[in-house]
Backbone as JSON, one array per atom type, in Angstrom:
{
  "sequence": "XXXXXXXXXXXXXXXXXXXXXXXXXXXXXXXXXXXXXXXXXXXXXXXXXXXXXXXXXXXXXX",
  "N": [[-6.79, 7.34, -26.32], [-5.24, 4.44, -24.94], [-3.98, 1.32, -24.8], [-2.68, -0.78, -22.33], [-0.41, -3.24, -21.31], [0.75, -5.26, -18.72], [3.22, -7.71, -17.65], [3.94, -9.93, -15.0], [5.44, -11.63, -12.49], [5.29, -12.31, -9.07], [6.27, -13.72, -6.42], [4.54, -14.69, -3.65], [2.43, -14.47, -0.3], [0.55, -14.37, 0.2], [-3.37, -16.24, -0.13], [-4.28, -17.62, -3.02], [-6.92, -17.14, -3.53], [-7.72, -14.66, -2.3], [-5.94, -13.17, -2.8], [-6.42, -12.57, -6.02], [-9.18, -11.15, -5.18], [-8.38, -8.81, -4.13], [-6.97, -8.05, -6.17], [-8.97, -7.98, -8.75], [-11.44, -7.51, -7.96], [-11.94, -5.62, -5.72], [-9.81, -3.44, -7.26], [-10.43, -0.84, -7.14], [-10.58, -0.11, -4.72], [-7.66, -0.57, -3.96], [-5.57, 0.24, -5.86], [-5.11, 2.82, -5.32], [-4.15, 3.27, -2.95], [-1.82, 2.02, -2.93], [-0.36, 3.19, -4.92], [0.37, 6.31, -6.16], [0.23, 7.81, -8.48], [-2.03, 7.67, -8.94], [-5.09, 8.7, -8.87], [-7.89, 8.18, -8.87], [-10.11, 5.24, -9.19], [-12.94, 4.35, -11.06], [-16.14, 3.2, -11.76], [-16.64, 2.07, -15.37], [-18.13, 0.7, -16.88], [-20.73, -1.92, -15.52], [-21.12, -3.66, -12.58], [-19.2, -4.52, -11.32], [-19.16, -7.38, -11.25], [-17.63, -10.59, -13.64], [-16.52, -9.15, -16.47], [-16.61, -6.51, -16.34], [-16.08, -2.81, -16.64], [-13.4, -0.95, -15.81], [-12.33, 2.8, -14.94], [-9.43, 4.33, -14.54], [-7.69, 7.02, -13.21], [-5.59, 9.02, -13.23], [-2.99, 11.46, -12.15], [-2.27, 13.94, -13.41], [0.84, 15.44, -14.71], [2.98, 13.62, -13.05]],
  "CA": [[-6.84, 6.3, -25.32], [-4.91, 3.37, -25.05], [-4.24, -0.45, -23.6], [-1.18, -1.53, -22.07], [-0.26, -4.86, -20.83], [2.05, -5.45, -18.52], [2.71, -9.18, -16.98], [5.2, -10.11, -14.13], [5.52, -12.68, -11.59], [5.87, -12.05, -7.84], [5.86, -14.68, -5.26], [3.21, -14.07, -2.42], [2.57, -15.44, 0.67], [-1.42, -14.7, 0.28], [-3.59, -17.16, -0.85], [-4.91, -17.23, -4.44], [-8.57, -16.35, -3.54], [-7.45, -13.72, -1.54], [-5.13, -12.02, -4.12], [-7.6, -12.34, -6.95], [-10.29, -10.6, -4.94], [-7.72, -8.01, -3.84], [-6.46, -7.58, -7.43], [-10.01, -7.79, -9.46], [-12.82, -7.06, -7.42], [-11.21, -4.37, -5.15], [-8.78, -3.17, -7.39], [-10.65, 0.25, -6.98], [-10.22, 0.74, -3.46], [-6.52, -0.61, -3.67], [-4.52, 1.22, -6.45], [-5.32, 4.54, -5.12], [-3.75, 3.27, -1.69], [-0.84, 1.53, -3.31], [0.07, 4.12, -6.28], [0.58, 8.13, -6.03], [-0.06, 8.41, -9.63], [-3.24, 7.13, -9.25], [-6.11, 9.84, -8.37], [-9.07, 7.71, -8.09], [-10.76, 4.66, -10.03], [-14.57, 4.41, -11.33], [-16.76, 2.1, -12.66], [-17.47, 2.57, -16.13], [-19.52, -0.06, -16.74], [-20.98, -3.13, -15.0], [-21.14, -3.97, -11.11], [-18.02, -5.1, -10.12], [-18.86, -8.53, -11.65], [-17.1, -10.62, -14.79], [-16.74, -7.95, -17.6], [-16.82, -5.25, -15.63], [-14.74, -2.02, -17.27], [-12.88, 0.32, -14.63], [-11.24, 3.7, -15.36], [-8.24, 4.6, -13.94], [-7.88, 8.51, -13.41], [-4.28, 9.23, -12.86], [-2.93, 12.75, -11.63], [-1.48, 14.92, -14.14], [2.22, 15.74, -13.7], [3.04, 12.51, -12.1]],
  "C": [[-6.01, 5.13, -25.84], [-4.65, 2.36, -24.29], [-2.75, -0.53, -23.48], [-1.34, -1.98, -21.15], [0.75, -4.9, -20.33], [1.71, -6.82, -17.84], [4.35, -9.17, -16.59], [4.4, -11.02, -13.03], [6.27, -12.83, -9.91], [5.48, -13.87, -6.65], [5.5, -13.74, -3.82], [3.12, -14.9, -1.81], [0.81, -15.35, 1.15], [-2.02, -15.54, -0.29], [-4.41, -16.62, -2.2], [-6.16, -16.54, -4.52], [-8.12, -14.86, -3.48], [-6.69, -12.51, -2.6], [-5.87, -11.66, -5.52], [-8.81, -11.3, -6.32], [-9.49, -9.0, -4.76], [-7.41, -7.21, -5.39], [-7.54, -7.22, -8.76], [-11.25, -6.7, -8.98], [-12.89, -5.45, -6.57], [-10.26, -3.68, -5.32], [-9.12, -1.56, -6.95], [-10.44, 0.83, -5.68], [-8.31, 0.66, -3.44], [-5.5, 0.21, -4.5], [-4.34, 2.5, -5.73], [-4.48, 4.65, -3.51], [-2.07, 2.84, -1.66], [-0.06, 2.54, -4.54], [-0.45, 5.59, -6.22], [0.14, 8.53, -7.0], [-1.31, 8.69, -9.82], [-4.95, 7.98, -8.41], [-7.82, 9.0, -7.71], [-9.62, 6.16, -9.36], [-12.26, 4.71, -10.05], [-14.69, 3.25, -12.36], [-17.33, 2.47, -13.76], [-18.54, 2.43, -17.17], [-19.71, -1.35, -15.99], [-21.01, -2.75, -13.88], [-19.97, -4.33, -10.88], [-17.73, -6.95, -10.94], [-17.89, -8.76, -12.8], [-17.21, -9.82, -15.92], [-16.72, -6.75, -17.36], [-15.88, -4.21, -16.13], [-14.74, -1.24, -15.98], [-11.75, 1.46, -15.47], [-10.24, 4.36, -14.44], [-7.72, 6.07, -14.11], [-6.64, 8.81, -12.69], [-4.17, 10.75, -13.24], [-1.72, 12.93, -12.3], [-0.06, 15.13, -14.1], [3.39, 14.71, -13.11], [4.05, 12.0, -13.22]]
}
């Protein structure tokens, strides 16, 4: 297993809440809608709240 960091800077025309909730809270429904690689996410610990770990289950091959 490992961590990688990536950081970039898009200009958006959503507002900050809005993209934070999109990008934290619901990242699990959104990768999987936005990214092919991306098979499914799960929670693999916490609720959803601050601290929360998610795993990211990307499709083989890809």
């Amino acid at each position: 297993m490992g961590v990688q960091i990536q950081e970039y800077a898009t200009p958006v025309s959503v507002p900050p809440a809005r993209l934070f909730k999109a990008m934290s809270i619901d990242i699990h429904n959104l990768f999987p809608k936005i990214l092919d690689i991306i098979e499914s996410v799960e929670l693999s610990e916490g609720t959803g709240e601050a601290g929360t770990i998610k795993k990211l289950n990307i499709i083989e091959g890809q």
